[in-house]
C-alpha positions as CSV (number, residue, x, y, z in Angstrom):
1,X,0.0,0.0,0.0
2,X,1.5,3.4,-0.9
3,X,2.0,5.8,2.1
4,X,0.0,9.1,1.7
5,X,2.1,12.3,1.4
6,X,2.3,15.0,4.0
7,X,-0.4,17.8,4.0
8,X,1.3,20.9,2.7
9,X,-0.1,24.4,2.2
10,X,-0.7,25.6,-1.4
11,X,-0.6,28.8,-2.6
12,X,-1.3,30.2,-5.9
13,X,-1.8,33.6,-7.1
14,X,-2.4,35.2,-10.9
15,X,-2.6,38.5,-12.2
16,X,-5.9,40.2,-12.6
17,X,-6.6,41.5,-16.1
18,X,-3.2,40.5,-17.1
19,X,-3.9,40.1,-20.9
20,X,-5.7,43.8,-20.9
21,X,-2.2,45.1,-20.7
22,X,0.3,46.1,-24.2
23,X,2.6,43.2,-24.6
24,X,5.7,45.8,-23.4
25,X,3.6,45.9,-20.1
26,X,3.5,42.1,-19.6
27,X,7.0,41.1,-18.5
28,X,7.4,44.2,-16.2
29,X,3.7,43.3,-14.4
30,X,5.0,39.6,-14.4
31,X,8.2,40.2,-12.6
32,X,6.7,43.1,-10.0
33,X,3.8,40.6,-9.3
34,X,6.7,37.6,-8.6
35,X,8.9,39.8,-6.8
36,X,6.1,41.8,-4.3
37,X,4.7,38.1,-3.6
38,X,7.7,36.7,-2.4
39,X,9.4,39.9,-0.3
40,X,5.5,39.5,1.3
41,X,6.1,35.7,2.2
42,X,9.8,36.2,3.5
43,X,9.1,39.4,5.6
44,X,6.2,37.2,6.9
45,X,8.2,34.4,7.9
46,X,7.8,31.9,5.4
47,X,10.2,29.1,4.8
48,X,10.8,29.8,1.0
49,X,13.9,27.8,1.0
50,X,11.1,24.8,1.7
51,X,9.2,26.0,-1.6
52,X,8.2,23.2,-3.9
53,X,6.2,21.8,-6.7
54,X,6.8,25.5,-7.8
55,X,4.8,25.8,-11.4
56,X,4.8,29.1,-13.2
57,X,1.6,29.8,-14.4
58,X,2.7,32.6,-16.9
59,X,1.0,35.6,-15.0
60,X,1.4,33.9,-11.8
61,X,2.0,30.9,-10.0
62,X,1.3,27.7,-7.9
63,X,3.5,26.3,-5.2
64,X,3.6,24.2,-1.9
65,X,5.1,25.3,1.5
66,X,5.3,23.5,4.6
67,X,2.3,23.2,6.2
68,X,3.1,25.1,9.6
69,X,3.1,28.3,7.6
70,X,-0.2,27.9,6.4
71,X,-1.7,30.9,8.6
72,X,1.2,32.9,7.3
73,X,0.2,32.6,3.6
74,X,-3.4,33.7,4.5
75,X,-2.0,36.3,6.7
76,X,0.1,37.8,3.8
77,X,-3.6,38.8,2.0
78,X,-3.9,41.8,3.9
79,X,0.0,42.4,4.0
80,X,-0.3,42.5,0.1
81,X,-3.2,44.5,-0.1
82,X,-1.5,47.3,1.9
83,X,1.8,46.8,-0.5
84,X,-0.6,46.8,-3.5
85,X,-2.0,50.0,-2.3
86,X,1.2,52.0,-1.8
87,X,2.9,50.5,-4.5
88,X,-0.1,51.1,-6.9
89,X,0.5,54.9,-6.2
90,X,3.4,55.8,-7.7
91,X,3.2,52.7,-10.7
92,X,1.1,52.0,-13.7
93,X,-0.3,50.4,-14.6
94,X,-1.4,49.7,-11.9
95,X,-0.8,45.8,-10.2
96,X,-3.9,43.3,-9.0
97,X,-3.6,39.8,-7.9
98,X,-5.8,36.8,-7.1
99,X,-4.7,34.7,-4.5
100,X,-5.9,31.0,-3.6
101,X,-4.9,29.0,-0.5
102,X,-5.4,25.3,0.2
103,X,-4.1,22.3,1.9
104,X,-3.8,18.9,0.8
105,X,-1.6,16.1,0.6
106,X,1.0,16.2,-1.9
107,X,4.1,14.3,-3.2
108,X,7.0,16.6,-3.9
109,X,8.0,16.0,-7.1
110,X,10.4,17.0,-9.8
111,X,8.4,16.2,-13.2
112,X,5.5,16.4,-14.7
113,X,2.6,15.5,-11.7
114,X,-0.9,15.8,-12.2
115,X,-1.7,15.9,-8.4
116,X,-5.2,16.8,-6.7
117,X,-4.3,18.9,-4.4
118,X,-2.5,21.4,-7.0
119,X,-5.4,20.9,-9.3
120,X,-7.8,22.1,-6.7
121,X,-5.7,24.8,-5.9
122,X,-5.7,26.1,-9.8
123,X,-9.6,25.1,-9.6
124,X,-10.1,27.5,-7.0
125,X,-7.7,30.5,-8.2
126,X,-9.9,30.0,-11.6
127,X,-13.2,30.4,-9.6
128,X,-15.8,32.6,-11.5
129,X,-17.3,35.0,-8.0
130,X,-13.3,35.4,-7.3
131,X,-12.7,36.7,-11.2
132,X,-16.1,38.8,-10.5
133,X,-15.4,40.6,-7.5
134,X,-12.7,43.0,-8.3
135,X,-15.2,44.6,-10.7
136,X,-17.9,44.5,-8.5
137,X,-16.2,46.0,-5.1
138,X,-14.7,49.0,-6.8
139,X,-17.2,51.2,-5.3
140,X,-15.8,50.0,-2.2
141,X,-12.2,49.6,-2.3
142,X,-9.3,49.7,-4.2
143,X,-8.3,47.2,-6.3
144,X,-5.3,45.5,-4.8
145,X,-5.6,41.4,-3.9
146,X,-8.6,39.3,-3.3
147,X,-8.5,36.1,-1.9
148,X,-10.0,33.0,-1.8
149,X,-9.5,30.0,0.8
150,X,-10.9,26.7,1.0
151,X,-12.4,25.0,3.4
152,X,-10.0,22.9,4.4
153,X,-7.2,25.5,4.8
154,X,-10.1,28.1,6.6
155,X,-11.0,25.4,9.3
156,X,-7.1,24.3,9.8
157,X,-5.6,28.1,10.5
158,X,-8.2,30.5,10.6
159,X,-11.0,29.0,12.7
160,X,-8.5,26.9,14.5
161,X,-7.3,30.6,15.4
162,X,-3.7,30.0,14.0
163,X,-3.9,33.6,11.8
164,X,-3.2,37.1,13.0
165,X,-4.4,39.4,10.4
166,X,-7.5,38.1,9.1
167,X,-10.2,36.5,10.9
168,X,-13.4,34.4,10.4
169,X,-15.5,37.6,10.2
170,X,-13.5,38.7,7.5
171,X,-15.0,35.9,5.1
172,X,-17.5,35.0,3.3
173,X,-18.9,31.8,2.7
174,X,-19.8,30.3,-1.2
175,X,-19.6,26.9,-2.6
176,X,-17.2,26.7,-5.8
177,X,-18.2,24.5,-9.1
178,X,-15.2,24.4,-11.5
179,X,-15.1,21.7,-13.7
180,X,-14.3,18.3,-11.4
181,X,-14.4,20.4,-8.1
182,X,-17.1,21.6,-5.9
183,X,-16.7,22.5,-2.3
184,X,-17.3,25.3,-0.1
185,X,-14.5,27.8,-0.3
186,X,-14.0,31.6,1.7
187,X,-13.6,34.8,0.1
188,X,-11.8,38.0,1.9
189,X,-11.0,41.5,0.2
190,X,-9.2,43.4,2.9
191,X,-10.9,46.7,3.8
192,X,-14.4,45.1,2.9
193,X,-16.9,43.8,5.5
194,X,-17.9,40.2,4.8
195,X,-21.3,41.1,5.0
196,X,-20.9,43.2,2.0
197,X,-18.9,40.8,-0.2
198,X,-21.9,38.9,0.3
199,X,-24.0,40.9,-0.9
200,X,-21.9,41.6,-4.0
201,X,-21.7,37.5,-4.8
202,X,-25.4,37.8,-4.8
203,X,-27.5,40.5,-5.6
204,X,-30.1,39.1,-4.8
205,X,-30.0,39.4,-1.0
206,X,-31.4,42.7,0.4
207,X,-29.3,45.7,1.6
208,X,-29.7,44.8,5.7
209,X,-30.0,41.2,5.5
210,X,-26.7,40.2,4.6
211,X,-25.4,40.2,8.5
212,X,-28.0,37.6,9.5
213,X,-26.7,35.7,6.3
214,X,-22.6,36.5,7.6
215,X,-23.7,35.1,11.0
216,X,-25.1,31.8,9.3
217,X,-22.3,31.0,7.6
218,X,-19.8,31.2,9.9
219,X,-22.2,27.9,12.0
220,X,-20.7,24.8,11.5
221,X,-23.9,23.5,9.4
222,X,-25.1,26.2,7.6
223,X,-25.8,26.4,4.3
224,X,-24.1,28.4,1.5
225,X,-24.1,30.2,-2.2
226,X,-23.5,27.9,-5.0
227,X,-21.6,29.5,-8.3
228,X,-21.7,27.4,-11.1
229,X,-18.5,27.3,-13.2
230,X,-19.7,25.6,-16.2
231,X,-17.6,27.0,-19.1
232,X,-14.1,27.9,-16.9
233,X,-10.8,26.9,-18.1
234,X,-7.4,26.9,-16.3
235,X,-4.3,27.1,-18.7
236,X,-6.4,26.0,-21.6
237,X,-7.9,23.1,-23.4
238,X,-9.3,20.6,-20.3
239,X,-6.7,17.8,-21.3
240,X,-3.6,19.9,-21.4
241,X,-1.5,18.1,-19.1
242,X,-0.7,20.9,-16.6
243,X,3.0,20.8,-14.7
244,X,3.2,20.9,-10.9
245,X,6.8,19.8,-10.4
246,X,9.9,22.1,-10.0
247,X,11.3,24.2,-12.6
248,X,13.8,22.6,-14.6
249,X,17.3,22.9,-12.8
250,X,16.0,24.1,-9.2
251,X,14.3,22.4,-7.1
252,X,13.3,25.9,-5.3
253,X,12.2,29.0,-6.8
């Protein structure tokens, strides 16, 4: 019998609007995005040097850490939303990421791996409501980083109590349908109440009765928002084999 694989933390994060931008503008978006993510991971305290599985996703990209710094890596959210905002300032155009955090089991790997746990995690960063909401907070906030967390990951570090900049209040609750996977998965924008990213996944609720809906979610059994996903696509055609092993040459980034 094969031995399951330690749980590690996986992170992945893309550029919104990316292909908006000239072609000159790609490259310099590309590297800013790479470089402001991981000053934001090391000033945090996270183990880089244990990075692995690192897949560049051309505008972005997926990796796994060890799993003790999975509060970190949702902590970083709001630490990247306050970078975002200052560094947004005095550069254009102007920089906005997506950011997607699970944990799962996964074998570290040096090839070509189609694994589910890095699937998910690509599944998740490719989620429809997570794509939708920069648009639809801009009357709110800024546009900086937006971030979504699944429920595995939000009941390990941030209702276990394990994070120290964003809390339980500060999400809110859907259920994700992309492609093979559906599961319920937390959404934060920093500087927005979760009550009103609620109301901006569905317009349907009422002005008002969004806080008894926050309050539900955050019980154990309650029920939540499905989005279906029917036509989304991750790195194109759905049998591209997709590569979650190290870069060639390094096993770190």
């Amino acid at each position: 019998m094969r031995k399951m694989p330690s749980t590690r933390a996986l992170f992945g994060y893309d550029i919104i609007g990316a292909s908006s931008h000239d072609d000159d503008q790609l490259e310099p978006l590309r590297a800013a995005a790479h470089d402001l993510v991981d000053a934001t991971l090391r000033d945090e305290g996270v183990d880089l040097e244990a990075r692995a599985n690192y897949a560049p996703t051309g505008d972005g990209a997926l990796a796994a850490f060890e799993e003790a710094d999975l509060p970190l890596l949702i902590d970083a959210i709001d630490v990247l939303h306050r970078k975002l905002r200052e560094r947004n300032r005095w550069h254009k155009p102007e920089l906005r990421l997506r950011i997607s955090i699970h944990a799962a089991p996964v074998h570290l790997v040096e090839r070509e791996s189609f694994q589910r746990g890095p699937i998910d995690l690509a599944r998740i960063l490719d989620a429809a409501p997570l794509k939708s909401i920069a648009t639809r907070l801009r009357d709110f906030r800024p546009d900086t980083v937006f971030g979504i967390v699944s429920d595995q990951a939000f009941r390990t570090a941030v209702r276990g109590r394990y994070t120290d900049r964003i809390y339980v209040e500060d999400f809110a609750s859907i259920t994700v349908e992309n492609k093979e996977f559906t599961d319920r998965c937390w959404i934060c924008a920093p500087g927005v109440d979760a009550r009103r990213i609620s109301e901006v996944l569905d317009p349907e609720i009422p002005t008002g009765q969004a806080e008894a809906r926050s309050e539900r979610t955050q019980a154990p059994n309650s029920g939540t928002q499905t989005i279906g996903l029917s036509n989304a696509t991750f790195n194109g055609n759905n049998y591209a084999p997709m590569n979650f092993g190290f870069p060639q040459g390094n096993a770190h980034a």
